[in-house]
N, C-alpha and C positions, 0 to 999 in steps of 0.2 A: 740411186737418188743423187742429185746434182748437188755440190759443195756449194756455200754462199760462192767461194771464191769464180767456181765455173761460173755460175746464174751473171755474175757483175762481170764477166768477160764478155759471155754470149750481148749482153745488152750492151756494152758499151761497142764492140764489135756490128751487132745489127744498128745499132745509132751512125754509127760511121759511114756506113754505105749509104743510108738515109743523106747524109751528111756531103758525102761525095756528090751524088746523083743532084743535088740539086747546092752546090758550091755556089751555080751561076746568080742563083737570086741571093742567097744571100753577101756574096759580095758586090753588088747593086747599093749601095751605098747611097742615100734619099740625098744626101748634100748634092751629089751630082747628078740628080735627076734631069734637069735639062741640060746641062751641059755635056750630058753624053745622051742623053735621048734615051733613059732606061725604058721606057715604055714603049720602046719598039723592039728590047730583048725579051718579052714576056713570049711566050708561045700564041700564035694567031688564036687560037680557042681559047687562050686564057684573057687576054686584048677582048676580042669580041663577049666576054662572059662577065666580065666584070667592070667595062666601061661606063655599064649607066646605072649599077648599081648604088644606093643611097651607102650613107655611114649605118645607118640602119641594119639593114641587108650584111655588111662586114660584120658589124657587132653579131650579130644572129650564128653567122658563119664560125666567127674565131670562137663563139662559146657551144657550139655543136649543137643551136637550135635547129629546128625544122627550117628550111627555106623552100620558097616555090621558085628559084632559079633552079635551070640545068647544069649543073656544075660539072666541069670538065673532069673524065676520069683521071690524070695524069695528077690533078689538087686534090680530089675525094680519096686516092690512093696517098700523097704525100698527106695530107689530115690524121687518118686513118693510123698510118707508121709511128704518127708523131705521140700519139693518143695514147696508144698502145706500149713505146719504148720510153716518155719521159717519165720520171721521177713523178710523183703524184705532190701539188702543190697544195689542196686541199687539206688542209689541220685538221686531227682526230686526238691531237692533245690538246687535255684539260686542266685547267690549273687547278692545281689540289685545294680543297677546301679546308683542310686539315689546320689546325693552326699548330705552328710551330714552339710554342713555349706557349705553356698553359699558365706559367707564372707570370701576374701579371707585372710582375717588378721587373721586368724588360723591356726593349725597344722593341723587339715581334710583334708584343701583346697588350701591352697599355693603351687603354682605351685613350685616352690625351693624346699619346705619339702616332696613332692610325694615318696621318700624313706626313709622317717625319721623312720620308722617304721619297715624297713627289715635287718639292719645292725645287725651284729651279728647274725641271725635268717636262717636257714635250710631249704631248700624247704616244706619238708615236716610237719614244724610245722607253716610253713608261712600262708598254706595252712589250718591248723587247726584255727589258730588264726584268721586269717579273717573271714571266715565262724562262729566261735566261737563268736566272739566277735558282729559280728552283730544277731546274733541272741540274745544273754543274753541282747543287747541295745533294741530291740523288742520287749522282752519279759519285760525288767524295764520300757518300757514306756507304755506298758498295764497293769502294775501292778501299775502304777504312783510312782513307788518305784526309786530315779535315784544311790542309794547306793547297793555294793556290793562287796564281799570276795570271791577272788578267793583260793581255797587251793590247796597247794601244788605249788606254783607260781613256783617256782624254777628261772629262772634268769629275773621276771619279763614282760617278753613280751607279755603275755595277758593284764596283767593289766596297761602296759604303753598305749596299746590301748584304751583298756575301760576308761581311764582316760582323757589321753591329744587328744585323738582326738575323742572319744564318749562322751566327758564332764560328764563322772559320778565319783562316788566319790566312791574311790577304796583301798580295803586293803589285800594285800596279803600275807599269812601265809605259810612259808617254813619250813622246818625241821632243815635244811643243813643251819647254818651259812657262810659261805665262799659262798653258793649262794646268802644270801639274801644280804650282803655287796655289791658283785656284780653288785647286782639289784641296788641299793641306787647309784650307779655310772655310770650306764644307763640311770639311771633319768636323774640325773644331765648331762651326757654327751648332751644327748636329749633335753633339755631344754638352755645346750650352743648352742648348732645346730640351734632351733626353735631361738635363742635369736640374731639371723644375720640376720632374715628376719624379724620377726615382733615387732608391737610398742611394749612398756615398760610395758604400762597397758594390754597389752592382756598376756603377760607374766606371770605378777602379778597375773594375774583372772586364770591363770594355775590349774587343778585339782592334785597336786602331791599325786602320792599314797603313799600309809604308808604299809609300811613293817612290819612285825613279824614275831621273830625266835622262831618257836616251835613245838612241837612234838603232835599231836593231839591225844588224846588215848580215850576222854570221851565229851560226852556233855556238861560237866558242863564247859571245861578251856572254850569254847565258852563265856558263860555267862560273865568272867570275861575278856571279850579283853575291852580293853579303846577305846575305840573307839568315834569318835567325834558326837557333838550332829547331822549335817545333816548325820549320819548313824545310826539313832536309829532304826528305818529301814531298811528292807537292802535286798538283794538274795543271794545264794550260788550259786557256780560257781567251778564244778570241771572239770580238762580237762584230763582226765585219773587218775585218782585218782586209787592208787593201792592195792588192794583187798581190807582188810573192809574197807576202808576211804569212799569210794562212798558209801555204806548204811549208813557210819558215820552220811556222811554228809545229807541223806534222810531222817534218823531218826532226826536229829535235825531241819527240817525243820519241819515235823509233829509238833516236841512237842515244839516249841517257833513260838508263833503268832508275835513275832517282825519278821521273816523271812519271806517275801512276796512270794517268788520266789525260784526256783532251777533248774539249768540245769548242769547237769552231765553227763556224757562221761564214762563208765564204764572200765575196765580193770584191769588183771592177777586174773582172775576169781580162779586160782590154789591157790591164797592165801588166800583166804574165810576160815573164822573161819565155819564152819557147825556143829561144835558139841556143845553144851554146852547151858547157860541161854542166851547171849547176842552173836548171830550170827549173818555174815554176809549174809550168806544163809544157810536155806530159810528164811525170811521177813515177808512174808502175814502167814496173820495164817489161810488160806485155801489151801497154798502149805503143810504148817506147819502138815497139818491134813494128806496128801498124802504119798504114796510111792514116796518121792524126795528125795531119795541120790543120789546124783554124784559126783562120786570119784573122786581123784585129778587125775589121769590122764584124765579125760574124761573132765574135766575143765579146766586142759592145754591143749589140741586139740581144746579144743572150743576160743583160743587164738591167733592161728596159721594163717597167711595169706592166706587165699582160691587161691584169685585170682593172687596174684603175685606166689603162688605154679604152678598155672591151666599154668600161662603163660611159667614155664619151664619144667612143662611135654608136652606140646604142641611143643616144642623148641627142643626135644629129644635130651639134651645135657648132658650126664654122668657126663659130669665136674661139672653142678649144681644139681646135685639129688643125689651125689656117698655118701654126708656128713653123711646124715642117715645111708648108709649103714656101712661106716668107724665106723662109733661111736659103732655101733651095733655089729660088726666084733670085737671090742677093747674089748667091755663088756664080750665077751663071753675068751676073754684071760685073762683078768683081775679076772675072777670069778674062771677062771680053776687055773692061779697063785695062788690066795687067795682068800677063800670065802668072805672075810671080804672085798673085795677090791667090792663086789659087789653096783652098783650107785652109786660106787666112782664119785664126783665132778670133771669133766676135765671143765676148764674156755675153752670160747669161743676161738676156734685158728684161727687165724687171716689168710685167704687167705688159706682156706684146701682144698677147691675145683681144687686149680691148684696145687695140691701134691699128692706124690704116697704114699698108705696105710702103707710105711716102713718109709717115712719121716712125717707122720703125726702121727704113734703110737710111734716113737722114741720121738718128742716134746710132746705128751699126758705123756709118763713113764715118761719125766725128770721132768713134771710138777709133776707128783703125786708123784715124790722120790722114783721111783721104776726102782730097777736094768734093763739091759736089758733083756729082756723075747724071744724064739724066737716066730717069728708072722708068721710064713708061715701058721699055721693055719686059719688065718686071710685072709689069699693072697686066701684060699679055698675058704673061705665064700664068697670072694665076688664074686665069681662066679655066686654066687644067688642073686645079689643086685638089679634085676628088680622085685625080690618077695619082698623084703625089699618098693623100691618104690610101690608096689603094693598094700598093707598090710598098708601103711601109709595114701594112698590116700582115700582109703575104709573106713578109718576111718573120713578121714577130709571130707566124704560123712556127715557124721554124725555130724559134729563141728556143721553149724548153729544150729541145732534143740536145741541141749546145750546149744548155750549162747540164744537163744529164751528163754529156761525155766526162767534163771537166770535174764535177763533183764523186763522178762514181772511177774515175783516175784515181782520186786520190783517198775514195775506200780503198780500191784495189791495192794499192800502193801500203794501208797497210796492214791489209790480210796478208799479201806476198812476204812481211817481215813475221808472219807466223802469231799478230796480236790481233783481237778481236775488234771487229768496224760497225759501226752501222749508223746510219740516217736517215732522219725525219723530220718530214714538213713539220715545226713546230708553230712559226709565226702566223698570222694571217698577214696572207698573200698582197691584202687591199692594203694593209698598213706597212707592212713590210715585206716586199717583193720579192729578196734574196733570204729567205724562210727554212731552211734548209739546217739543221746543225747534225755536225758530219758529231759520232759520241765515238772515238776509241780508248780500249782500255787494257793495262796490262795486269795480266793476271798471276 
């Protein structure tokens, strides 16, 4: 019978080949889609297969409905690998119904403070944090550990969970001064709120977290946080932790037996250190031995939302799919302007999808301080902007198997230190994309 350890070799090893065999699409890169002619590197059966295909037809494709196209075996076989070898994105975790303190002279459980918790907070991170936080309490109470750091807190609202209403003892480390003030004022607002409903002494018994403003770059600033004696002990706790911070914070769980625990939430895989003595990938020194480069574009794709994509190629609405194209139409004017100008930086434009390609490259030029250019070259390109969406989705064929290699690196990474790994889609995928929290534990 096959050890976890072999099963998560065999797969990230059969991902790799996958991975190899088709390098060419996903370094295709949609920004330069006409300025290098991507759509004349597709394979002629794959050109002729999916040229007149709707966003329809794609949607159907990338969610493994039935289609009445003839699909080229060389894609039905990459589909197929990709199916079979990625990490399963679909959630079978349920959040407990259980209520946490039955007393109701709590912030868990007093009927009055039942939103004490979601003020200020986002659906979408609402939805992280619950799910988040009962799990890292699941995992401190089998580790018998009730202390824990979460990094990268930013305004707080993990850790006011885990604290005042999981009763564990909590310290969260931000970068951003003007967040972690913030956070110190959330406390406090939270604890005025809690302080109209409950006694004086349950107040007192309150767990307030402790904040820290710092920049995390090394294992050693760990070492020296002051931290109080009931956290001599302790877990780690990242919820998106952005590119090396999450191996950051896996390697220092390895190498400090004070660290009981770790559940981290990976993400912007595109900013991974991969070259050098001290990477963020690859991790295990069994990827380390492999053919595992993946380029930074093939790391940002594997970053991209599958399912909220699938749901507006299904929607066949040009006004949500046209942005790729727009961007892509700009580069190719931008390059012909000045070569220098090529992957020039245009920041995010606010609402592109309901603008026409002459008011969205006139606010891209005035961003980049460049005169006006004429763009009717542009008004061409988009003529082909169902090959642009085509070309981009072919590729987010290919995204899981990517962040499969990269997430199950750094299980492996550490099974090979001889401590137990394992991860699960926990998020939904529609709301949060990078769903995934890696749970090791030392026993």
């Amino acid at each position: 019978m096959c050890s976890q350890k072999d099963t998560t070799k065999d797969a990230i090893l059969k991902s790799l080949k996958v991975i190899r065999m088709f390098d060419w699409l996903l370094d295709l890169y949609v920004l330069d889609f006409f300025v290098d002619d991507h759509w004349a590197k597709l394979p002629l059966s794959w050109q002729e297969c999916f040229e007149n295909m709707t966003p329809q037809d794609l949607g159907d494709i990338l969610s493994g409905n039935p289609t009445s196209h003839v699909l080229p075996l060389s894609f039905l076989s990459l589909a197929k690998s990709v199916e079979v070898l990625s990490l399963p994105r679909k959630t079978k975790y349920e959040k407990s119904k259980k209520v946490i303190n039955n007393n109701e002279d709590s912030c868990a459980s007093h009927p009055k403070l039942k939103n004490l918790f979601l003020k200020h907070v986002k659906l979408k991170k609402r939805h992280e944090i619950s799910l988040m936080a009962e799990v890292v309490s699941s995992v401190a109470l089998e580790s018998n550990c009730n202390a824990v750091i979460d990094f990268g807190s930013g305004l707080g609202h993990l850790v006011r969970v885990l604290a005042y209403k999981n009763n564990l003892h909590v310290a969260g480390i931000e970068c951003q001064s003007q967040l972690t003030e913030e956070a110190r004022k959330l406390d406090l607002q939270l604890e005025y709120t809690a302080s109209k409903h409950l006694p004086e002494n349950i107040i007192a018994s309150l767990h307030r977290p402790i904040h820290f403003n710092m920049t995390l770059t090394c294992n050693e600033q760990l070492h020296q946080l002051k931290l109080p004696e009931e956290m001599k002990t302790y877990g780690l706790v990242g919820l998106h932790p952005c590119g090396d911070l999450g191996p950051l914070l896996i390697k220092h769980f390895i190498n400090c037996k004070q660290v009981k625990y770790i559940c981290v939430v990976g993400c912007c895989f595109m900013k991974l250190t991969c070259e050098g003595k001290e990477t963020g990938y690859p991790l295990s020194n069994y990827v380390k031995g492999l053919d595992s480069k993946l380029s930074y574009v093939s790391r940002e794709i594997a970053c991209h939302a599958i399912e909220i994509y699938l749901e507006r190629l299904r929607k066949d609405n040009y006004d949500d799919l046209k942005v790729h194209a727009y961007r892509a139409a700009l580069e190719r004017i931008l390059v012909e302007h000045d070569p220098k100008l090529k992957h020039a930086p245009v920041r995010n434009i606010k609402h592109s999808n309901a603008m026409t390609f002459q008011q969205y490259s006139t606010l891209a030029l005035e961003r980049l301080n460049i005169p006006v250019v004429d763009v009717a070259r542009g008004e061409s390109d988009l003529l082909q902007w169902r090959r642009v969406v085509t070309l981009y989705t072919l590729r987010l064929v290919l995204a899981p198997v990517v962040e499969t290699v990269v997430l199950l690196d750094r299980v492996l990474y550490v099974l090979e230190h001889g401590l137990s790994c394992e991860i699960h889609p926990v998020f939904d995928p529609k709301l949060s994309p990078r769903n995934h929290i890696i749970v090791g534990k030392r026993t």
